[in-house]
N, C-alpha and C positions, 0 to 999 in steps of 0.2 A: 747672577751667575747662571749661566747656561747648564740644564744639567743633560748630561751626555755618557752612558753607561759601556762603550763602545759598538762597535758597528754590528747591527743586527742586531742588539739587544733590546727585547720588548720592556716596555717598565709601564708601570702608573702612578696613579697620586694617593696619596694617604691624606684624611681629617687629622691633623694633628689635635682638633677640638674633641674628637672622637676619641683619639688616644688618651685622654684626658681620662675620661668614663671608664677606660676598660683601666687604666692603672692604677685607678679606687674603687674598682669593684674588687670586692674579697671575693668574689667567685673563683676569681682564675688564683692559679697559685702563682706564690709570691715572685717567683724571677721569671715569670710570665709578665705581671706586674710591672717589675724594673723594667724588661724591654718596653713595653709601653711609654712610662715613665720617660725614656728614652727617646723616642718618639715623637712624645706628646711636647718634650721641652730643646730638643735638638736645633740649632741655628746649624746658620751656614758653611758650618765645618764638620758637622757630627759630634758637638759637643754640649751634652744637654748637663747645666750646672745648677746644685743645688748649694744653700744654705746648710752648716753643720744641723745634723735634726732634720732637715727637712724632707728627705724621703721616707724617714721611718714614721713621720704625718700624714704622707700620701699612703701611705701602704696600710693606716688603720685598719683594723679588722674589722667584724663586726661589734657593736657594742663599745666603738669606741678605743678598747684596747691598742697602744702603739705598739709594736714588734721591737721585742731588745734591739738594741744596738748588734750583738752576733747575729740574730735572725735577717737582719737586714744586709750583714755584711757575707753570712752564706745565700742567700738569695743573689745577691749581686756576682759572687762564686760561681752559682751553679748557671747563670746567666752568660757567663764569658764560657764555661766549657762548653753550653750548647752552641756557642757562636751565635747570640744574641746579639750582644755588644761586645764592641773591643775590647782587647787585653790587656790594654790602659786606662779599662774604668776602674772606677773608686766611689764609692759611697757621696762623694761631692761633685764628680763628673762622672756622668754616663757617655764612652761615646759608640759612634756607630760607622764601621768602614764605609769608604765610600765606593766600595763596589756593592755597597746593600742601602746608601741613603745619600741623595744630594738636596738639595733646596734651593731654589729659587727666593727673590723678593724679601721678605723680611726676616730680621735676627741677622746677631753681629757675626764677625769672622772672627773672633780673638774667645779665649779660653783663660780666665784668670788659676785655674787649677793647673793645667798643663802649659800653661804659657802659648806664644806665637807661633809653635814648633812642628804643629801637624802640619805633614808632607802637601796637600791639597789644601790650604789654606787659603793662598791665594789663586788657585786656578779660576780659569773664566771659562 
């Protein structure tokens, strides 16, 4: 996939391995977190999918402790009002507009949460 932000638009590259670190570090607060999260699992449509349970694993605290299942699901809330991620994320897909993330090279085009349906799904 070519990524192309329009004309005159500067862009760079993100560690999505980097993203990784900063979505398990309890430093940052928690829908700080999810975008990472975000980020860190995104393929080629903006749609970075978890396992039931599985972000509220990423997000341990210190000590181990998991974040309820609400603390997870207001975190991912307060994530979409800052315009972190899309307004069609959910606790099982995070995703992220494509005028804020494209990808090249590896990770699939399909979304088993949202199904085939993202607008940019198949663009080249």
């Amino acid at each position: 996939m070519r990524i192309d932000f329009g004309p005159g638009v500067e862009w760079g590259g993100i560690s999505q391995a980097h993203c990784e670190l900063m979505a398990r570090n309890d430093g940052h607060r928690l829908h700080y977190r999810v975008y990472f999260a975000a980020l860190w699992r995104a393929n080629q449509i903006g749609h970075a999918e978890f396992r039931m349970g599985e972000l509220a694993t990423i997000l341990v605290a210190e000590g181990g402790v998991i974040p309820s299942r609400q603390s997870v699901t207001n975190a991912v809330g307060r994530a979409k009002a800052l315009d972190l991620i899309g307004p069609d994320s959910t606790v099982r897909c995070l995703t992220l507009p494509h005028h804020h993330f494209q990808k090249g090279g590896r990770g699939g085009r399909k979304c088993s949460v949202h199904g085939d349906a993202t607008p940019w799904a198949w663009a080249s």
